[in-house]
SERO-4910 file (N, C-alpha, C, O; in steps of 0.05 Angstrom, whole numbers):
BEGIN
 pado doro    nc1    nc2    nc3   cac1   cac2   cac3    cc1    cc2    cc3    oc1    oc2    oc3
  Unk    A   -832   -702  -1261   -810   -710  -1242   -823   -726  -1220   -843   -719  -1208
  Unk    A   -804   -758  -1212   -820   -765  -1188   -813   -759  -1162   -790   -758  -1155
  Unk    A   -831   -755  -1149   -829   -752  -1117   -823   -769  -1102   -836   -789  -1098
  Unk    A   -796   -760  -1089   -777   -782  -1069   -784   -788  -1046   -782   -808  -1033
  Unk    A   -798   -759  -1039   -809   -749  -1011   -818   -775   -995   -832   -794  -1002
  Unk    A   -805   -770   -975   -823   -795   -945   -840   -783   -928   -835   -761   -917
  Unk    A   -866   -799   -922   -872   -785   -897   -863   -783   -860   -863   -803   -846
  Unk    A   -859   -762   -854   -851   -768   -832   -857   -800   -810   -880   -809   -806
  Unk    A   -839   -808   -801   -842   -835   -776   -854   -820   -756   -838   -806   -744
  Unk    A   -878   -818   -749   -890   -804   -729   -884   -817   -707   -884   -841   -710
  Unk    A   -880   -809   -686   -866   -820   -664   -884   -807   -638   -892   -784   -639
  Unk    A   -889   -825   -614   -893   -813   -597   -879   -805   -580   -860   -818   -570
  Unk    A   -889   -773   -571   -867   -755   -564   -870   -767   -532   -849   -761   -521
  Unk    A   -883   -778   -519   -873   -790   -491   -862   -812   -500   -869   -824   -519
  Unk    A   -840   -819   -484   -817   -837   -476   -831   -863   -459   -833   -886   -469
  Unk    A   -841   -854   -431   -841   -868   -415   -863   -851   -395   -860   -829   -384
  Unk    A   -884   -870   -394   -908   -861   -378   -914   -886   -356   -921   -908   -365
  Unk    A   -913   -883   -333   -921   -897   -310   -951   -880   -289   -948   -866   -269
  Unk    A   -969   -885   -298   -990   -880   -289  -1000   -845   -297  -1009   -837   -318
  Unk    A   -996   -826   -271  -1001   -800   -294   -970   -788   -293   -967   -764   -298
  Unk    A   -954   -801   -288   -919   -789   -296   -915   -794   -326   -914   -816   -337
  Unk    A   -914   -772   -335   -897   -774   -367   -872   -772   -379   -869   -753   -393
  Unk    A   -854   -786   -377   -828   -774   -390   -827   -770   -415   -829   -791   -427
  Unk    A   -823   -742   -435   -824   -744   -454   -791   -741   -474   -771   -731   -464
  Unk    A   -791   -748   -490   -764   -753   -509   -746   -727   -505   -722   -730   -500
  Unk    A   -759   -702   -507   -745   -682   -509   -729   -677   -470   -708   -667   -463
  Unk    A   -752   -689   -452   -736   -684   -427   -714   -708   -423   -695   -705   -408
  Unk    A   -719   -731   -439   -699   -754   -439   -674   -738   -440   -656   -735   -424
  Unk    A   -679   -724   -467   -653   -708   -487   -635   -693   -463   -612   -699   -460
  Unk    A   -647   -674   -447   -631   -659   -427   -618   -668   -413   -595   -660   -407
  Unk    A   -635   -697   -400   -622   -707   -378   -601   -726   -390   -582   -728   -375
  Unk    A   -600   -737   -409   -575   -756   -424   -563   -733   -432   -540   -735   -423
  Unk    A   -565   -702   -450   -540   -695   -446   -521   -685   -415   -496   -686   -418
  Unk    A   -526   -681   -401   -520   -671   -380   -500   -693   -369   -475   -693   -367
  Unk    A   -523   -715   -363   -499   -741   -352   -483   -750   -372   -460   -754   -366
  Unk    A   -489   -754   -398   -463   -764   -413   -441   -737   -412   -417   -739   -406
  Unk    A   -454   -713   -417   -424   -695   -421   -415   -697   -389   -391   -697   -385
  Unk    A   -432   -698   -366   -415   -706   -334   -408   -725   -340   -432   -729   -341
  Unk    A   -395   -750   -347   -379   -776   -353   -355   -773   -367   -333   -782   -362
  Unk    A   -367   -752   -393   -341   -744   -414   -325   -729   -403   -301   -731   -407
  Unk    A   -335   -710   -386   -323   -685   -371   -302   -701   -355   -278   -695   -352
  Unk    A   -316   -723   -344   -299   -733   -311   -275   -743   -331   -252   -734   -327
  Unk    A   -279   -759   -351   -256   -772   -372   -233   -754   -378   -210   -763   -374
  Unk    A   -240   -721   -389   -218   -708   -389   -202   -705   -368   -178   -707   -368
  Unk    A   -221   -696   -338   -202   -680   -316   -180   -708   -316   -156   -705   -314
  Unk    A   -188   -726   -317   -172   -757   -311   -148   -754   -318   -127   -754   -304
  Unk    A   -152   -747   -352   -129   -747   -374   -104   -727   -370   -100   -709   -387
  Unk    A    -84   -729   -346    -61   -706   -338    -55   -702   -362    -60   -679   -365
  Unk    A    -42   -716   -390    -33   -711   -419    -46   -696   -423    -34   -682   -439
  Unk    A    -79   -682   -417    -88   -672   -436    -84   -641   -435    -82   -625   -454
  Unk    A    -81   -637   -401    -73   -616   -388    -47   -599   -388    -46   -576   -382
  Unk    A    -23   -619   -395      2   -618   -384      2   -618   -360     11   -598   -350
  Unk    A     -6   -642   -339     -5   -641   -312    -43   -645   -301    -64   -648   -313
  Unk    A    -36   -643   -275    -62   -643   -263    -69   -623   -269    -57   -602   -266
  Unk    A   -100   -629   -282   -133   -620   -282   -124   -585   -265   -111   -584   -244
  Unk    A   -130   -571   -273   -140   -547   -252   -170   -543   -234   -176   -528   -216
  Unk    A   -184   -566   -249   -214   -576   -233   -212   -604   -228   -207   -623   -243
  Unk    A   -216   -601   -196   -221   -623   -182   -244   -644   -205   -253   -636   -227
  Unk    A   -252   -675   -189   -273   -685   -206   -299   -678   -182   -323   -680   -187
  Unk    A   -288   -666   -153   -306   -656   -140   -324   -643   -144   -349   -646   -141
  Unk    A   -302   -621   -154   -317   -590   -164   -331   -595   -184   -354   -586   -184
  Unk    A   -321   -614   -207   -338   -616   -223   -371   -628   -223   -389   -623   -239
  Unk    A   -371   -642   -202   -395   -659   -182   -412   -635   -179   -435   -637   -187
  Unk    A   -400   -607   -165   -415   -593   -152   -419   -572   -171   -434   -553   -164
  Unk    A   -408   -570   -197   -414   -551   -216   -436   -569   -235   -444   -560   -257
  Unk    A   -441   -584   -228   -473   -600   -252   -499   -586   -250   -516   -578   -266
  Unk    A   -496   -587   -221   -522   -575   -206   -521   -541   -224   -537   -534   -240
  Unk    A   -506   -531   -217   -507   -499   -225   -509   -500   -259   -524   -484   -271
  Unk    A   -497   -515   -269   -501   -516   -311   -518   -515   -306   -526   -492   -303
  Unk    A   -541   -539   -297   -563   -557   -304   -586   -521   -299   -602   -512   -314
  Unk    A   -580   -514   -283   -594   -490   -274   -600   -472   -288   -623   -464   -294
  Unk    A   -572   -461   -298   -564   -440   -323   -578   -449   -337   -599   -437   -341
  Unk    A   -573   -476   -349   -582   -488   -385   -620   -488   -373   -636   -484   -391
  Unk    A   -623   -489   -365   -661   -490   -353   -677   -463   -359   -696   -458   -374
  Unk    A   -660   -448   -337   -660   -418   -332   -663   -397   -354   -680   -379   -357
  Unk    A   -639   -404   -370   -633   -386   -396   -641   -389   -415   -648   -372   -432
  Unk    A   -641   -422   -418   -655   -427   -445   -685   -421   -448   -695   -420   -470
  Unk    A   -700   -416   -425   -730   -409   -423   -726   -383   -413   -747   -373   -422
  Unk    A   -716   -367   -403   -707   -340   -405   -704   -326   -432   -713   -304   -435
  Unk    A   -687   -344   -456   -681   -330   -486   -705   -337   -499   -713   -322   -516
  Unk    A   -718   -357   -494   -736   -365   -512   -759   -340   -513   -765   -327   -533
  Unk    A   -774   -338   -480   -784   -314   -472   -784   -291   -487   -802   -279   -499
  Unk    A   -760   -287   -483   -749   -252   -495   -752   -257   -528   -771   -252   -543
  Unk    A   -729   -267   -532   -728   -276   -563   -746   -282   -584   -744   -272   -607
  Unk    A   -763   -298   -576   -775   -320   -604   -817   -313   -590   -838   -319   -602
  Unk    A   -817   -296   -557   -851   -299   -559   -856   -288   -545   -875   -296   -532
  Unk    A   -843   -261   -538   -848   -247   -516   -877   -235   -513   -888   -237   -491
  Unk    A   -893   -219   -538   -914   -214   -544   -936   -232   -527   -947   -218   -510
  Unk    A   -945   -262   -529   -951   -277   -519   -950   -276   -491   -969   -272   -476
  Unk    A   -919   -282   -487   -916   -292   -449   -925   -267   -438   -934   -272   -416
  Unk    A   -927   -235   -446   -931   -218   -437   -962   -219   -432   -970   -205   -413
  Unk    A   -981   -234   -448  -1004   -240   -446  -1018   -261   -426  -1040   -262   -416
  Unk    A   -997   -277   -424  -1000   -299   -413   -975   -313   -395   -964   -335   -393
  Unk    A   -974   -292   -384   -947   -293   -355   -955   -328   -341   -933   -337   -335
  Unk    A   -968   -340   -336   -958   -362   -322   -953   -376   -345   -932   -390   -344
  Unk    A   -967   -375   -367   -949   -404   -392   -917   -404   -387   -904   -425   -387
  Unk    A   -904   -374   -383   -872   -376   -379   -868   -401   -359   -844   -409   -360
  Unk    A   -884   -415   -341   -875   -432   -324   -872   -465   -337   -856   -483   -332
  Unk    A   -890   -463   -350   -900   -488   -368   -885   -493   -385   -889   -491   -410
  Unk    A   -859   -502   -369   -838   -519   -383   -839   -551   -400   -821   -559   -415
  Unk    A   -863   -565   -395   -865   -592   -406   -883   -577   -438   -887   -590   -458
  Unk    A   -889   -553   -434   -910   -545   -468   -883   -547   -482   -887   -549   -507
  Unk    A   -850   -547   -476   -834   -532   -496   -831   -503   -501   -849   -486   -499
  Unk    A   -818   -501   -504   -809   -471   -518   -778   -465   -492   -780   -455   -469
  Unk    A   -747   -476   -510   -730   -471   -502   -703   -455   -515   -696   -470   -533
  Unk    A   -692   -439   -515   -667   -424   -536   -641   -433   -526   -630   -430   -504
  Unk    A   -633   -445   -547   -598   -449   -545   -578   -431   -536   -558   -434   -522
  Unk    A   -592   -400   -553   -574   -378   -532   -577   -368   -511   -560   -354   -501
  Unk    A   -614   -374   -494   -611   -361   -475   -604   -385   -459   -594   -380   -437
  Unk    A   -607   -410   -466   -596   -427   -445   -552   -424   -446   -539   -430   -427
  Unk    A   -543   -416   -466   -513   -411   -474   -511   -393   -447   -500   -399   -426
  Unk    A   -526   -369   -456   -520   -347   -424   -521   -351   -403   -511   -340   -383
  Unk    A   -540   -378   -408   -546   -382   -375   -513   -402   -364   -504   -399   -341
  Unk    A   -500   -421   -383   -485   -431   -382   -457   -407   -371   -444   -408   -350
  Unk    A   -456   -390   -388   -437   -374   -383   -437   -362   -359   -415   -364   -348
  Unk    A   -454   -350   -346   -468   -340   -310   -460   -374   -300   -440   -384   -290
  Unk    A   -474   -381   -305   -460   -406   -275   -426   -411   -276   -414   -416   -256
  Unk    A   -411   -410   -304   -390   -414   -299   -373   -387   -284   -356   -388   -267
  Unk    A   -382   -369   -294   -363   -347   -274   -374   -344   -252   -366   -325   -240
  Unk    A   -391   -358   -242   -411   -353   -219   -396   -370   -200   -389   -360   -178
  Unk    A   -390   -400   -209   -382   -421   -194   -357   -417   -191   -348   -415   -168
  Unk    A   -340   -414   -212   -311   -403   -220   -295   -383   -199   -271   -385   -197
  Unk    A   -305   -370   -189   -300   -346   -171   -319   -352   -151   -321   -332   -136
  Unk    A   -338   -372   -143   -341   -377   -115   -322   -402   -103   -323   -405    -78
  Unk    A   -309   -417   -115   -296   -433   -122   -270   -446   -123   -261   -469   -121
  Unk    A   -261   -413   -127   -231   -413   -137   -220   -429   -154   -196   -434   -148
  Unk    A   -232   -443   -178   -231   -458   -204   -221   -433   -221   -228   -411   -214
  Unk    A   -205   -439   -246   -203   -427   -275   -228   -418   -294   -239   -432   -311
  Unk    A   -233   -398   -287   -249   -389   -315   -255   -404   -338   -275   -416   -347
  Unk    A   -228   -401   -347   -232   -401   -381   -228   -437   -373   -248   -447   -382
  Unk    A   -215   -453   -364   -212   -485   -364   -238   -494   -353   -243   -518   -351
  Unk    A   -250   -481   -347   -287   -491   -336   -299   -483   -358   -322   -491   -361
  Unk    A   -290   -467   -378   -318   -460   -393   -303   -481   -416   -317   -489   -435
  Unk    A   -271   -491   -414   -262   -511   -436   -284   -531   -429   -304   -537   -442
  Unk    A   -279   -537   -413   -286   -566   -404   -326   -560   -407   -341   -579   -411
  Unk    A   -331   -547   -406   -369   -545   -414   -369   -550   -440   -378   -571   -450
  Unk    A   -358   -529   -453   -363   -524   -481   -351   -557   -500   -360   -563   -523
  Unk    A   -331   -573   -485   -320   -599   -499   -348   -618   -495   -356   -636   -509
  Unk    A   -363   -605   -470   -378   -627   -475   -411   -621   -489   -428   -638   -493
  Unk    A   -412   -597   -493   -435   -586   -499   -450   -597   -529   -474   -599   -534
  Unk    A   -428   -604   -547   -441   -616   -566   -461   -640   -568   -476   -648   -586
  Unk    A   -454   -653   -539   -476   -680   -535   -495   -672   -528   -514   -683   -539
  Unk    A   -501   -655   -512   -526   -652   -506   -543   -635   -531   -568   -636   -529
  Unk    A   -533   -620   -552   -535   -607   -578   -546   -624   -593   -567   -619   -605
  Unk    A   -533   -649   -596   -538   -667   -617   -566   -678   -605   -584   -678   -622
  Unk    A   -573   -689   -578   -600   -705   -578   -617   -689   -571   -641   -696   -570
  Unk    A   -609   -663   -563   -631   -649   -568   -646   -631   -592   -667   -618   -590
  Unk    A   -631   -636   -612   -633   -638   -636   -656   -667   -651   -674   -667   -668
  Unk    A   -644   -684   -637   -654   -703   -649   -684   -713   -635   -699   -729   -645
  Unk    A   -688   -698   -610   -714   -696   -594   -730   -677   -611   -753   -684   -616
  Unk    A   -718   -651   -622   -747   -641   -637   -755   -658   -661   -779   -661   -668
  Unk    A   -733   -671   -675   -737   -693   -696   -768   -702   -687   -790   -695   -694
  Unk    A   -760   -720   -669   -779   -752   -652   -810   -723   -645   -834   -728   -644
  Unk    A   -801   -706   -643   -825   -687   -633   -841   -680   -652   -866   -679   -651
  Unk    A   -821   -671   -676   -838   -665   -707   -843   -641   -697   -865   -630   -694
  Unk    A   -820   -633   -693   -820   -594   -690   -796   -577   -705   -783   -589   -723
  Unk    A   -792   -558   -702   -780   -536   -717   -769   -553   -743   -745   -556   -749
  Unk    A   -790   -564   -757   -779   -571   -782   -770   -548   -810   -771   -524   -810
  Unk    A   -762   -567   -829   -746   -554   -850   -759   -532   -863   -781   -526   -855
  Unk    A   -746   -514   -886   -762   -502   -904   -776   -520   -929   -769   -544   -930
  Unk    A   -790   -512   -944   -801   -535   -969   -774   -536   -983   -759   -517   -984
  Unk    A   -770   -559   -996   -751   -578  -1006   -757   -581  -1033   -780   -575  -1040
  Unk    A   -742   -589  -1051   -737   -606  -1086   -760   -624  -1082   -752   -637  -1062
  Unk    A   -782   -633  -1088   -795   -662  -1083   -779   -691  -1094   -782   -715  -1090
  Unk    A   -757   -673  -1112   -738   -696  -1113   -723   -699  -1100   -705   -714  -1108
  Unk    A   -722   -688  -1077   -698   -696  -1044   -700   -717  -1041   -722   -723  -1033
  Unk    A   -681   -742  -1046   -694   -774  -1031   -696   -757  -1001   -702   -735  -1010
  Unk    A   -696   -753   -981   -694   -746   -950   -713   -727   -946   -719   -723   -922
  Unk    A   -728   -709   -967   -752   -694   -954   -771   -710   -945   -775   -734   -949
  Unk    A   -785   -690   -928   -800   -703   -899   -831   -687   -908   -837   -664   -916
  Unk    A   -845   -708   -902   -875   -693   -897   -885   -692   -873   -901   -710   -866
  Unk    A   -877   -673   -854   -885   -682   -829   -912   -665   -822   -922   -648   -836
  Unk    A   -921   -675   -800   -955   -681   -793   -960   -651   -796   -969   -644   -818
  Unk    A   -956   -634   -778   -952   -612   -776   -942   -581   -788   -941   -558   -780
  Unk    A   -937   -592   -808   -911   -577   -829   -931   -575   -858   -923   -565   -879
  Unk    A   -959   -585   -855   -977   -581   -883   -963   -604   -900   -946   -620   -891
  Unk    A   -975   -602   -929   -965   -631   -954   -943   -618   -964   -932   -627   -984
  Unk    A   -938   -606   -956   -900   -594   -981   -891   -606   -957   -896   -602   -933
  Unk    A   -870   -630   -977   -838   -633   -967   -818   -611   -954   -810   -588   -959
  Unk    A   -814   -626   -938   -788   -605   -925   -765   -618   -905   -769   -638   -890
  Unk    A   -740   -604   -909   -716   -605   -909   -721   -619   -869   -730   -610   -848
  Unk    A   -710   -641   -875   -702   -652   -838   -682   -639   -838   -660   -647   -847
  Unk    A   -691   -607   -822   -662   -595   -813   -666   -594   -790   -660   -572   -780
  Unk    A   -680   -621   -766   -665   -625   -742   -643   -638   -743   -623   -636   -730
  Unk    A   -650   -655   -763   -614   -679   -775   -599   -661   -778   -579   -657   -765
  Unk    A   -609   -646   -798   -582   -634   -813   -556   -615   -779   -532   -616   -774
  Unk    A   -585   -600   -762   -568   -589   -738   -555   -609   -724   -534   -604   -711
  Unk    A   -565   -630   -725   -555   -650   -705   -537   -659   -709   -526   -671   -690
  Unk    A   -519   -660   -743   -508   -664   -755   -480   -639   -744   -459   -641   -731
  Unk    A   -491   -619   -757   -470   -610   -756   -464   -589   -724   -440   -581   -720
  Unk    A   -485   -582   -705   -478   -567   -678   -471   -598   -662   -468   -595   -638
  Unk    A   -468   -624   -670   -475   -649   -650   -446   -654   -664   -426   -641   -660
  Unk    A   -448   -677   -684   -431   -692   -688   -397   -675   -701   -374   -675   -692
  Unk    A   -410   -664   -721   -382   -645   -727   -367   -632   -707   -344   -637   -703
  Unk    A   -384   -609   -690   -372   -594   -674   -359   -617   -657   -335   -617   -651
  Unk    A   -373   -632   -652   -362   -649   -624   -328   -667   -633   -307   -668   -621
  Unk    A   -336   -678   -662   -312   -681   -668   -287   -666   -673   -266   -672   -663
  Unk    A   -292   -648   -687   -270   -620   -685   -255   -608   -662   -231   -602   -665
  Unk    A   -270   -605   -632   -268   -601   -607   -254   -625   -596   -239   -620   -577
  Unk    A   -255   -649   -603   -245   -676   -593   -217   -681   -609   -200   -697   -602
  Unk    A   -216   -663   -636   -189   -671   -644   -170   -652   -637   -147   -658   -633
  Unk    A   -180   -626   -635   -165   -606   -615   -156   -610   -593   -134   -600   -589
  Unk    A   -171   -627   -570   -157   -631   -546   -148   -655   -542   -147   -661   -518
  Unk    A   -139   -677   -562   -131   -695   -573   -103   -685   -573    -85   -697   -562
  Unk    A    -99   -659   -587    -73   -646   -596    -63   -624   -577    -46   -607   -582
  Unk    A    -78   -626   -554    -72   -603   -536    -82   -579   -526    -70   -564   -510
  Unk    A   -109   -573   -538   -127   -554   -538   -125   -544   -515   -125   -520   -512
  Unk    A   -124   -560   -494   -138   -558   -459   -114   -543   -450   -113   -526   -432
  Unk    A    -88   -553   -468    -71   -538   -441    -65   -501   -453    -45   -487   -451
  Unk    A    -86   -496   -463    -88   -465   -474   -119   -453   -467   -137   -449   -483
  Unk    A   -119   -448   -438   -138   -444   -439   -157   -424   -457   -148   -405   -469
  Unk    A   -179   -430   -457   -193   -411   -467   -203   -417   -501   -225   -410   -512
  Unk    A   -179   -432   -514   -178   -437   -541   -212   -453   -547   -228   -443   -563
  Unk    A   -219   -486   -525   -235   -489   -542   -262   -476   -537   -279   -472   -555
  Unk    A   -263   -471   -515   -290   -444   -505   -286   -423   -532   -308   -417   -542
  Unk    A   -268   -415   -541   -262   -396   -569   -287   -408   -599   -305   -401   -614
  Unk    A   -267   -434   -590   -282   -451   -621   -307   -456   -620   -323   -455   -638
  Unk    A   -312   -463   -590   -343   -474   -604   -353   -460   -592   -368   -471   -576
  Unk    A   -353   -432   -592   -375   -404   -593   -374   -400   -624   -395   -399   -637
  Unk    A   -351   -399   -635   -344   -386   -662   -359   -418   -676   -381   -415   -687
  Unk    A   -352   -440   -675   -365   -458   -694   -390   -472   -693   -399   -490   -707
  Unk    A   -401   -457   -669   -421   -472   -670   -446   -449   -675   -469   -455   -680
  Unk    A   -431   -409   -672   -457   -407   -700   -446   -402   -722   -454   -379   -728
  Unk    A   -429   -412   -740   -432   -418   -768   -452   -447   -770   -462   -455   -790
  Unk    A   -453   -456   -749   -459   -490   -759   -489   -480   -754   -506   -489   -770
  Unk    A   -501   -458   -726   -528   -450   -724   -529   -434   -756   -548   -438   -771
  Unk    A   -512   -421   -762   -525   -404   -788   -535   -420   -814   -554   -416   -829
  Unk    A   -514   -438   -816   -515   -453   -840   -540   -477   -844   -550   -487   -864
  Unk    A   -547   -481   -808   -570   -501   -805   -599   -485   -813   -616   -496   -826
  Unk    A   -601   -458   -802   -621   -439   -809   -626   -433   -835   -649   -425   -839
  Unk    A   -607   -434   -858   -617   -436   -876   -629   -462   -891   -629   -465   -916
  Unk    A   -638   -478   -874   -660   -494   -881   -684   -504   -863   -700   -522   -865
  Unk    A   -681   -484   -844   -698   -493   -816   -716   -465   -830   -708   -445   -842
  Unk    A   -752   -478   -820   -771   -458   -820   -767   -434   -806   -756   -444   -786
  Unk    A   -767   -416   -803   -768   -400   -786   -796   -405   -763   -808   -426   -761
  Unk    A   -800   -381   -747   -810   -396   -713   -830   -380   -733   -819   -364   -748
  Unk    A   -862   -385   -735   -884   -376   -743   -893   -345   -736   -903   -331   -753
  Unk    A   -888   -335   -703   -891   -318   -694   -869   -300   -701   -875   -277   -693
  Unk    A   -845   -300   -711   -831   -285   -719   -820   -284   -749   -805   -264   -751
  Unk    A   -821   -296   -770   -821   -303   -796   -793   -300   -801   -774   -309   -788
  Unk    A   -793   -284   -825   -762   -275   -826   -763   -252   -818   -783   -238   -812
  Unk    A   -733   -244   -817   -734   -221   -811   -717   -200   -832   -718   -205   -856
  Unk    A   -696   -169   -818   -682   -159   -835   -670   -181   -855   -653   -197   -850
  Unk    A   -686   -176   -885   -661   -179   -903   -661   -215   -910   -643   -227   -921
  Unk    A   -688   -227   -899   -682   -247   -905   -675   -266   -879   -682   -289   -881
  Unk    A   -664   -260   -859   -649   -271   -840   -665   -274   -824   -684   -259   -825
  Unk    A   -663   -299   -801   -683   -312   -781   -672   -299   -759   -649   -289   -761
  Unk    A   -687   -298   -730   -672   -293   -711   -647   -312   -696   -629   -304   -681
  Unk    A   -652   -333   -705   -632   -353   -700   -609   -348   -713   -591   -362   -704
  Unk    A   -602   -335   -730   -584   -320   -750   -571   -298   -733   -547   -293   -733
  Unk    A   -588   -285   -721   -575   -250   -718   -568   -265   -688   -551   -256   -674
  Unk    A   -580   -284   -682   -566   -282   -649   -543   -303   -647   -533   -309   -625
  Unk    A   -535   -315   -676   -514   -329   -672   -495   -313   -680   -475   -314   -666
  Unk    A   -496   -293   -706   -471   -277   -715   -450   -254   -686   -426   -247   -689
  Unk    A   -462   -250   -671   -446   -232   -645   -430   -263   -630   -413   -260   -613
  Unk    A   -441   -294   -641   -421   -322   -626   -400   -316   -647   -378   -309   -638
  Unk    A   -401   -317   -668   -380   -319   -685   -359   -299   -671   -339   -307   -660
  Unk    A   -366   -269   -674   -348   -256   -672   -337   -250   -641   -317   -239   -632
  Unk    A   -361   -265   -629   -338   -268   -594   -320   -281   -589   -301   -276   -575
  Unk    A   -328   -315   -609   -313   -339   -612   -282   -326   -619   -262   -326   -605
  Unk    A   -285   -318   -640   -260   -300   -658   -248   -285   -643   -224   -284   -644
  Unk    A   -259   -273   -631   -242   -251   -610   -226   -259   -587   -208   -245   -577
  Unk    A   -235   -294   -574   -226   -305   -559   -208   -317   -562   -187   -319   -549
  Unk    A   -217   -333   -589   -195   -349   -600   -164   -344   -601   -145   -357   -593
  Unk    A   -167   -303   -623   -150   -291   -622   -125   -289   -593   -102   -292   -585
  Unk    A   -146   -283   -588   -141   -257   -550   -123   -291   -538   -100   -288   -529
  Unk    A   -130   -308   -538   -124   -340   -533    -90   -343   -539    -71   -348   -525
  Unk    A    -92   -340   -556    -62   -345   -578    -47   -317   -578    -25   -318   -590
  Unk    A    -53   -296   -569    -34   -275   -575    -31   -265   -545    -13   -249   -543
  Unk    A    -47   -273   -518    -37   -266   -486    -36   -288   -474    -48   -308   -478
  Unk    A    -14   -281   -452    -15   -298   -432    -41   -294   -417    -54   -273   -414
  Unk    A    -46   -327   -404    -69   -319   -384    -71   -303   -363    -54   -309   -347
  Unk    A    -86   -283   -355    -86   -271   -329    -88   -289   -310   -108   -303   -314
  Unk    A    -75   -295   -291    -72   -307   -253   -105   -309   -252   -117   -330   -254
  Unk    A   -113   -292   -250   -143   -291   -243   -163   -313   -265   -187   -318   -261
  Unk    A   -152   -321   -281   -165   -338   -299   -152   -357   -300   -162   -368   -319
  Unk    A   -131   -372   -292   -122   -389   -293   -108   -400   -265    -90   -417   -265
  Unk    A   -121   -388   -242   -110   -395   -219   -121   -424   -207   -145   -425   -209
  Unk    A   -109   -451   -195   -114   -464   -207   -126   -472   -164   -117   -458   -145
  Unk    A   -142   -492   -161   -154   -497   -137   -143   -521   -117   -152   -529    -96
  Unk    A   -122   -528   -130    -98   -538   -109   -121   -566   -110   -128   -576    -88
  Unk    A   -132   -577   -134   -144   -599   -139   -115   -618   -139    -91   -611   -141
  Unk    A   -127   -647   -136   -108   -666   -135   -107   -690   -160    -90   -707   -160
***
């Protein structure tokens, strides 16, 4: 049988170096998602159709809620990574936890950290709950997708070994001579582009003016889309598999599914509580 396999486009993982400043691809990734979903974000509050009426968040508030995400998503995501995927280690080596440019970040502990700043800001605020965590979560898939596509350019958390007749297996530098599955594409594909589309045709059709609905979905769809991507992503070296076959990226997305679901539900079958939907006399 012949071998389709490519070798990885090795890429360098700095961006942009001006003397000893380095910007590297993966910090590009944070900072373009943040400001593109702050642009997309400002686009919805705009859209009164999308709401039935004026926004319940000012584009103020929204100004002054970037600062507090950006915090959360920093915070948590190097907080879950910690706990989650290397605690053994940082316990050994307590200042590496600081040494944010080495890498090592988690989607769910940065998610938690997302969820704390919105009830945090939300109730210092007097903004809507559940229409702040709409309006995150609509935009959350952009920053998903290139940071997805930053471990790509990094040649990290690559695939499991692959068919050598994959045309698209990857030999990357790092990853030994077996082919394997680009399942940063494949996530980028489906937590980036799908979710984002799905979420865009929902509030297309009205999503926003129910609160809570798409904060529902893309907890619930974005870990089937983490589960379904893990079954071709390596597992993290320091933790292998685990119960049964399953990665930790697995067991900590299955409790999204069923919160997603519960919200979704709880969404469509109550009215909103006052307290979650009280709105800040934005204009």
């Amino acid at each position: 049988m012949t071998s389709l396999f490519i070798d990885f486009p090795v890429f360098d993982p700095v961006a942009i170096k001006l003397g000893p400043i380095a910007i590297r691809w993966y910090a590009l990734a944070y900072i373009g998602g943040i400001v593109l979903g702050w642009i997309y974000a400002r686009s919805l509050l705009k859209n009164e159709r999308l709401w039935g009426g004026p926004a319940p968040i000012s584009l103020a508030q929204l100004d002054d809620f970037i600062l507090w995400v950006t915090v959360g998503i920093i915070l948590g995501g190097r907080t879950g990574y910690v706990l989650f995927y290397n605690l053994p280690f940082f316990l050994q080596n307590p200042v590496k936890i600081f040494e944010l440019w080495e890498g090592g970040m988690s989607f769910h502990g940065g998610f938690m950290g997302c969820v704390i700043a919105v009830i945090w800001f939300a109730r210092s605020n007097r903004v809507p709950i559940l229409s702040l965590g709409d309006i995150t979560t609509a935009v959350g898939p952009i920053g998903l997708f290139l940071g997805r596509i930053a471990n790509f350019i990094n040649g990290e958390l690559w695939g499991r070994p692959a068919d050598p007749s994959l045309p698209w297996a990857m030999v990357f530098p790092r990853g030994g001579p077996v082919p394997r599955h680009p399942s940063q594409l494949y996530e980028a594909g489906l937590e980036g582009i799908l979710l984002f589309a799905v979420l865009t045709v929902m509030i297309r059709f009205g999503a926003l003016k129910r609160p809570g609905l798409i904060l529902g979905n893309f907890i619930a769809l974005y870990g089937v889309a983490r589960i379904t991507g893990e079954h071709f992503r390596e597992p993290d070296p320091q933790l292998g598999f685990l119960w049964g076959g399953l990665t930790m990226g697995m067991l900590l997305s299955v409790p999204m599914v069923i919160a997603g679901v519960i919200i979704i539900v709880w969404t469509w079958s109550h009215k909103t509580s006052p307290e979650l939907t009280q709105t800040s006399g934005a204009e």
